[in-house]
C-alpha positions as CSV (number, residue, x, y, z in Angstrom):
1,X,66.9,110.1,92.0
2,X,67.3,106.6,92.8
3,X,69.7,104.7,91.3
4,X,68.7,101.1,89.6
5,X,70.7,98.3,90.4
6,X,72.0,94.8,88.7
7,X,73.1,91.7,89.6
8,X,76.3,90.8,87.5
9,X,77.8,88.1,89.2
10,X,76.3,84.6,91.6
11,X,78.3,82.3,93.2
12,X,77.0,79.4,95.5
13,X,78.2,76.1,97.4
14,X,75.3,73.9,98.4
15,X,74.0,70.7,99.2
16,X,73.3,70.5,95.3
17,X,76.7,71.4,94.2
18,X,79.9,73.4,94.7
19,X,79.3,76.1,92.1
20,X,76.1,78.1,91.3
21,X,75.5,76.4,87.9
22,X,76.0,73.2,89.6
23,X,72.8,73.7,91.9
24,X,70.7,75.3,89.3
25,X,71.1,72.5,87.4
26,X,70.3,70.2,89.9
27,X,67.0,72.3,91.0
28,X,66.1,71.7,87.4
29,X,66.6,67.9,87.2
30,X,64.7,67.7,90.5
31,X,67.7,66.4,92.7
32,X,67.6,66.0,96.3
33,X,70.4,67.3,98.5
34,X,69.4,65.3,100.8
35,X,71.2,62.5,102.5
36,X,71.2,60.2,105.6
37,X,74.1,61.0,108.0
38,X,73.4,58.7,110.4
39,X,70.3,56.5,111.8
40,X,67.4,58.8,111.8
41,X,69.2,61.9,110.3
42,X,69.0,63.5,108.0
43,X,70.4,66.8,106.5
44,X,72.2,68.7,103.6
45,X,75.5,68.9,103.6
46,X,78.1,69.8,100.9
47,X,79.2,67.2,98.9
48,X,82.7,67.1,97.5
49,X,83.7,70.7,98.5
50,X,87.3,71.5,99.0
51,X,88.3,74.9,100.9
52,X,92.1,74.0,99.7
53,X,90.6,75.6,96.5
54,X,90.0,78.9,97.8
55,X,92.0,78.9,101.0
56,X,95.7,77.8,102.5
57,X,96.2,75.3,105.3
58,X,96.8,78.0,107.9
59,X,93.8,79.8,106.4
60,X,91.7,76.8,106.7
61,X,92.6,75.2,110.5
62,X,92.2,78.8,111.7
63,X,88.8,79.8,110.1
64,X,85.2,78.3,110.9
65,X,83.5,76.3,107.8
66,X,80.9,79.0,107.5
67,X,83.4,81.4,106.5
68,X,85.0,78.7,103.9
69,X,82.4,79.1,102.5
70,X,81.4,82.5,102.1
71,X,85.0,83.2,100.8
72,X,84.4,80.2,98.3
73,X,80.7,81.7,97.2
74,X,82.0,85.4,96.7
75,X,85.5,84.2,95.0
76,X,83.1,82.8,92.1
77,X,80.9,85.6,92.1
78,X,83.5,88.0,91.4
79,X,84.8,86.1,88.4
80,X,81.4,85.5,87.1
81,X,81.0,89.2,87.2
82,X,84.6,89.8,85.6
83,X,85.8,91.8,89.2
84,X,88.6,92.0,91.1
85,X,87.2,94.2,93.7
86,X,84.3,96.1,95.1
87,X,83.2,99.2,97.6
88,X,81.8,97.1,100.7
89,X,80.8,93.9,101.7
90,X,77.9,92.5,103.3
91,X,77.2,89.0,104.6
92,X,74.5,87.6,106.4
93,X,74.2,84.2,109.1
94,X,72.0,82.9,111.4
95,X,74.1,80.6,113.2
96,X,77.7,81.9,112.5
97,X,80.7,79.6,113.8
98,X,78.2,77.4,115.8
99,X,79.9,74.3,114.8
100,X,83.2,75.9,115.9
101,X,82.1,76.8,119.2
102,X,81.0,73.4,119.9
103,X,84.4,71.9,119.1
104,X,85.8,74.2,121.1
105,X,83.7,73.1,123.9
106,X,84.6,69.7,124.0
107,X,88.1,70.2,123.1
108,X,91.3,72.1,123.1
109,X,90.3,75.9,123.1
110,X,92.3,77.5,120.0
111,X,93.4,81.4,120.2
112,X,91.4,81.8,116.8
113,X,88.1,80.2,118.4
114,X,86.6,83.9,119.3
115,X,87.4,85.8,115.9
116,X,86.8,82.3,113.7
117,X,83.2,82.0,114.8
118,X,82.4,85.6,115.1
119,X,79.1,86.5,112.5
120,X,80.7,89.5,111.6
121,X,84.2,87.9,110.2
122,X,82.6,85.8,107.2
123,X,82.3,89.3,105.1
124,X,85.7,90.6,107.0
125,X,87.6,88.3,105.7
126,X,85.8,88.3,102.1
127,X,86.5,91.7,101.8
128,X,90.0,91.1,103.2
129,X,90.7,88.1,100.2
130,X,89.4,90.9,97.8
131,X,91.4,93.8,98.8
132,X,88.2,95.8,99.7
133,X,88.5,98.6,102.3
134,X,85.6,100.2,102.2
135,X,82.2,99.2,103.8
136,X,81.8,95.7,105.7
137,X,78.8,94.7,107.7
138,X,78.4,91.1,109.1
139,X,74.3,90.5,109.6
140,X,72.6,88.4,111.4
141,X,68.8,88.1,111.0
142,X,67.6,84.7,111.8
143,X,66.5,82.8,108.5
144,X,66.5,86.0,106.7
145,X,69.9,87.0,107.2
146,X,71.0,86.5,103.5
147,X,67.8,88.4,102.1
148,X,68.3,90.9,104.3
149,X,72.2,91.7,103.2
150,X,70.8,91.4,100.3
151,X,68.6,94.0,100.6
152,X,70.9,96.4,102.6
153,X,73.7,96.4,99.6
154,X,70.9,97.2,97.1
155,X,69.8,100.2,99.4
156,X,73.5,101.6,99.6
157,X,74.1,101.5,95.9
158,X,70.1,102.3,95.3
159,X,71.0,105.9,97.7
160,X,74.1,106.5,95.7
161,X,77.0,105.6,98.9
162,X,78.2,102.8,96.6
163,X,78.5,101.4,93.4
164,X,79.8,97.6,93.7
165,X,78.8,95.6,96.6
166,X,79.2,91.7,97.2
167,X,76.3,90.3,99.6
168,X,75.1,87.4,100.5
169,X,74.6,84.9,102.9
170,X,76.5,81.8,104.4
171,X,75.8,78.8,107.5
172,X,77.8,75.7,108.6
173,X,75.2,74.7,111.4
174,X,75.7,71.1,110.9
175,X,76.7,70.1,114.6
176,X,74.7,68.3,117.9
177,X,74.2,71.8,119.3
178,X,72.1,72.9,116.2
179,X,70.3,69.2,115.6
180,X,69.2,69.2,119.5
181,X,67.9,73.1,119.9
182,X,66.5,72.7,116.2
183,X,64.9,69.6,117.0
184,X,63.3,70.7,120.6
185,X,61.7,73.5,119.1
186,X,59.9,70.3,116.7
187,X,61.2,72.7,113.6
188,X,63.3,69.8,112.5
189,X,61.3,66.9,109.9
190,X,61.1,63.6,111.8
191,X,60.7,61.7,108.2
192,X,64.0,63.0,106.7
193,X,62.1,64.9,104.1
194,X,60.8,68.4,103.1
195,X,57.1,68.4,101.9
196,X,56.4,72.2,101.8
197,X,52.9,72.9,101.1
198,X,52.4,69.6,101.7
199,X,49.7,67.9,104.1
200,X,52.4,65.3,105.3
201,X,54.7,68.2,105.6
202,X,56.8,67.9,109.1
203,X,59.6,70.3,109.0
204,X,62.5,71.1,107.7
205,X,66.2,69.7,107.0
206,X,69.0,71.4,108.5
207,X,71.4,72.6,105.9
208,X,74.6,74.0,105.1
209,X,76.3,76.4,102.1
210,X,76.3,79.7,101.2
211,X,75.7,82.2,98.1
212,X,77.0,85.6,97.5
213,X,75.9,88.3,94.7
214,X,77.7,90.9,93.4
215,X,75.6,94.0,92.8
216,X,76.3,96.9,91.0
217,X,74.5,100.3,90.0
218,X,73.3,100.0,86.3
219,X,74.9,102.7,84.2
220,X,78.4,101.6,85.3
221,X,77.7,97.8,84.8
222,X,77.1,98.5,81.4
223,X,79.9,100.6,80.8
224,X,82.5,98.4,81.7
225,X,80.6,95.7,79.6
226,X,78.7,93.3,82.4
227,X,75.9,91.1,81.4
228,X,73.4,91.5,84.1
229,X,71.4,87.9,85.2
230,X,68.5,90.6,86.2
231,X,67.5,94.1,88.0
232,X,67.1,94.1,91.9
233,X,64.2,96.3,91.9
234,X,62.4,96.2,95.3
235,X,63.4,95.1,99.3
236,X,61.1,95.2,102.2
237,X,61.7,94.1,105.6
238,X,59.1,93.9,108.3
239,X,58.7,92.4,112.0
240,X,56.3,91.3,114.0
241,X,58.5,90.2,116.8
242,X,57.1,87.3,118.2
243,X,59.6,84.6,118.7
244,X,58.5,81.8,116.9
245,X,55.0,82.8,115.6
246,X,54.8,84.1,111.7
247,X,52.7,86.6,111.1
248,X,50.9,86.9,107.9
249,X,50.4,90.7,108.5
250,X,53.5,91.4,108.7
251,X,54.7,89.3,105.8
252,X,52.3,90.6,103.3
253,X,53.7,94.4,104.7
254,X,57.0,93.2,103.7
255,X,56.4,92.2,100.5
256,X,53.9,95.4,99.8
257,X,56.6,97.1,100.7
258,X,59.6,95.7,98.2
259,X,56.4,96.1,95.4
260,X,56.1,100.0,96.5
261,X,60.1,100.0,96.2
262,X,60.2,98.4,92.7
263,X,57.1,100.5,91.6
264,X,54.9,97.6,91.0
265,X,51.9,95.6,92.2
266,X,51.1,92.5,92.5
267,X,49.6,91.6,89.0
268,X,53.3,92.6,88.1
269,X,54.9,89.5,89.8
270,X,55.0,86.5,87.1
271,X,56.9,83.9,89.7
272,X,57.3,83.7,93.8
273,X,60.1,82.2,95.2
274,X,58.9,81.2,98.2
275,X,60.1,80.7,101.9
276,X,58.3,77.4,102.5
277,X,60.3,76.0,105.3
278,X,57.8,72.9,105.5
279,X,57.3,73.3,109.0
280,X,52.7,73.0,109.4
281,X,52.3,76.8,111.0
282,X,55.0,78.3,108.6
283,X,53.4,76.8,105.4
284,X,49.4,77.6,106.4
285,X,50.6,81.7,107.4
286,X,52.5,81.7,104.1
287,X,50.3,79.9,101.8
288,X,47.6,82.2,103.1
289,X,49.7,85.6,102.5
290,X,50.5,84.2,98.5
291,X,46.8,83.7,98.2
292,X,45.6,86.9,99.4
293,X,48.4,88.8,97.7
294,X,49.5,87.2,94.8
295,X,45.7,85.0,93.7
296,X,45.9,81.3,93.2
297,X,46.9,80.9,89.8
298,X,50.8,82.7,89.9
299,X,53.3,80.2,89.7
300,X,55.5,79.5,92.6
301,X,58.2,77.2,93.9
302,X,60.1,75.9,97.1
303,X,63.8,75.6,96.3
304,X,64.1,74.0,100.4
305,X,62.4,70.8,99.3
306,X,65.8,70.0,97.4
307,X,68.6,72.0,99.5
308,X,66.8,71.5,102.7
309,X,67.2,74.7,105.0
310,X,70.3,76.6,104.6
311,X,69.2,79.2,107.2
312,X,70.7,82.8,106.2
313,X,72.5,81.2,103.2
314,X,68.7,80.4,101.6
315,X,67.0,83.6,101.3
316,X,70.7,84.1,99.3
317,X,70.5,81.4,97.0
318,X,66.9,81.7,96.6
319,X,67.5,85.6,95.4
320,X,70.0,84.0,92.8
321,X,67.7,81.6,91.7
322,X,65.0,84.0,91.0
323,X,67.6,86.0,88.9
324,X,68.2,82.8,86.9
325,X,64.6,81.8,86.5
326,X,64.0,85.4,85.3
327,X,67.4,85.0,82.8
328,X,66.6,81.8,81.6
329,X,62.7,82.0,81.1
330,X,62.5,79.3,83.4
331,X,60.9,78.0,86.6
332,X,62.5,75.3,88.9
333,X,60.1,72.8,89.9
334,X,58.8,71.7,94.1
335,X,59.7,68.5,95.0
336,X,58.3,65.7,97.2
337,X,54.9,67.3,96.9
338,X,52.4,64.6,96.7
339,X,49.2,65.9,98.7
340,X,49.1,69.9,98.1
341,X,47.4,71.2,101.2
342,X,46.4,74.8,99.2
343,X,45.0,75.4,96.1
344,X,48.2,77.4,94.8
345,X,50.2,77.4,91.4
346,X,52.9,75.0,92.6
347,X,55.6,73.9,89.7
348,X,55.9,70.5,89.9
349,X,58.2,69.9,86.6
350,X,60.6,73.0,85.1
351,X,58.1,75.4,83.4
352,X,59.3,77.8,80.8
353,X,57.7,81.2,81.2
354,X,58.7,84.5,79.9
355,X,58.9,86.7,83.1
356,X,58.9,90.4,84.1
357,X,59.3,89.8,87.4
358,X,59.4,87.7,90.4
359,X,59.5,87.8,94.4
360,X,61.6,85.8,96.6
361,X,60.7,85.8,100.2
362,X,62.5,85.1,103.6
363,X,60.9,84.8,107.5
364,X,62.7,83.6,110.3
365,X,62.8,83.6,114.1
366,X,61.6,86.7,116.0
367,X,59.0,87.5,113.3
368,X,61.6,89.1,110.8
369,X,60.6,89.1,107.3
370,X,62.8,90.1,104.1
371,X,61.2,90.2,100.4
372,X,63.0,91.5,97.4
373,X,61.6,92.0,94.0
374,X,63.6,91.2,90.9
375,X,63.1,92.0,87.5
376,X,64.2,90.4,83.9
377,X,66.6,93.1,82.9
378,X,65.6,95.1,80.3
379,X,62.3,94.6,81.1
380,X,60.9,98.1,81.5
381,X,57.5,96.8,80.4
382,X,56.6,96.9,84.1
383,X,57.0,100.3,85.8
């Protein structure tokens, strides 16, 4: 019989703020991330954030930012869930130690340059700060890459190989490499802002942070006195494998699928988290798949238009916002949405709603497409 699964513990750095409180509270007041770097550029970068906190200065010159934070994101989500250790690990990225490999390019080459930037090290080295000798799997999945570690905890403790796991995702893409391949493929917004569902709508902001989750397998969350923030009830993951082109098809398989996994249908979902990466294909295919699936009057949200894009690190944080709208009774509100292109349910302002349950979605490059269903907990009203 499968096993049901909690989240017990969220910790975050983003463009909103350097703890996971920090950046709900933010999406709440409607903040923007946001900020000019230079003439014409825009992105979301951490504000504040010191790895001295977390790491030591050998620890820090040696290891790639994307890895700062990763260890910084699953250090508070172990506390927050009262742990000191878990069975596995597993972290997901899109772009890894990019930033690192361009220094390295254009400057001294450094003996740690091959392991610092390797995708795989940001959950080695979590589990190796947390004494965990278990399972470790680095992912990476385009965009999706958070969602989908995500997702592949929740199946091992869900099949009975595990009972804690710490997932999530992390990205430190902020470099010339990213901004100029981003930008070529005309993903990147040439105002500076993120309009999802927006007819203005350009693109997205590059981004950086991370979030980590710490799952566990119900019964013996409860017995050692956790509070969940929600049930992790349902994960699909689809592709359609064309490059660049989403694929409503296959999205709409994902999510049918994380509905069949969670035993529930669409008139179940109260709230959808949504991808919306503000770029004018992305938006139309998704808008389109919410509409067919989901109706026009559920309530949904884009948390981008105040982080900007995080890459694999969103489809993480997104996951533990959707725990916390579900925990708090609350929905956090879309930003810079002044022409709605689709007759959806878009929150503009924080709306208080007593929900069941919720979907948070997550596409990327190559087609892939991640969906996980969460659920209040306690909320066995929906079956």
């Amino acid at each position: 019989m499968a096993r049901r699964v909690v989240i017990t513990g969220i910790g975050a750095v983003t463009p909103l703020g350097n703890t996971f409180v920090e950046s709900w509270l933010a999406l709440l007041e409607g903040k923007s991330g946001i900020r000019e770097i230079e003439a014409g550029r825009h992105t979301g970068a951490l504000k504040g954030f010191d790895p001295g906190a977390y790491l030591n200065p050998k620890e820090i010159r040696r290891l790639d930012p994307f890895i700062h934070y990763a260890i910084a994101a699953a250090l508070m989500a172990a506390e927050d869930a009262g742990l000191k250790g878990a069975d596995g690990v597993v972290i997901g990225s899109s772009r890894g130690g990019i930033s690192g490999l361009e220094a390295g390019m254009t400057g001294k080459v450094s003996a740690y340059l091959m392991p610092s930037t390797t995708i795989g090290m940001a959950a080695s080295r979590v589990a190796g700060r947390l004494g965990i000798r278990g399972y470790c799997l680095g992912i990476s999945n385009s965009c999706s890459s958070g969602a989908n570690a995500i997702g592949e905890a929740w199946r091992l403790i869900r099949d009975g190989h595990m009972d804690i796991m710490l997932s999530g995702g992390t990205e430190a893409p902020l470099c010339s490499l990213s901004f100029e391949g981003y930008g070529k493929t005309g993903a990147l917004s040439g105002l500076g802002i993120m309009r999802p569902f927006d007819r203005k709508r350009d693109g997205f902001i590059l981004s950086e942070g991370a979030c980590v989750l710490v799952l566990e397998e119900m019964k013996s969350a409860l017995k050692r006195g956790a509070v969940p923030y929600a049930e992790l009830a349902g994960y699909g993951n689809t592709v359609s494998g064309h490059e660049t082109r989403p694929d409503g098809e296959s999205q709409m398989t994902a999510i049918k699928d994380a509905l069949k996994e969670a035993g529930m249908s669409p008139a179940d979902i109260g709230y959808v988290n949504a991808h919306a990466t503000a770029t004018p294909e992305g938006d139309r295919v998704e808008a389109e798949t919410i509409e067919k699936l989901f109706g026009r009057k559920t309530p949904l949200s884009a948390n981008k238009s105040m982080t900007g894009h995080m890459l694999g690190a969103s489809g993480a944080f997104e996951a533990g916002v959707t725990a916390m709208s579900l925990k708090m009774g609350i929905i956090p509100p879309t930003i810079n949405l002044t022409e709605p292109e689709f007759d959806l349910n878009i929150v503009l302002k924080p709306a208080k709603a007593k929900l069941h349950a919720a979907l948070s979605t997550s596409f990327g490059f190559g087609g892939v497409n991640a969906a996980l269903v969460v659920k209040a907990f306690g909320s066995d009203s929906v079956k």
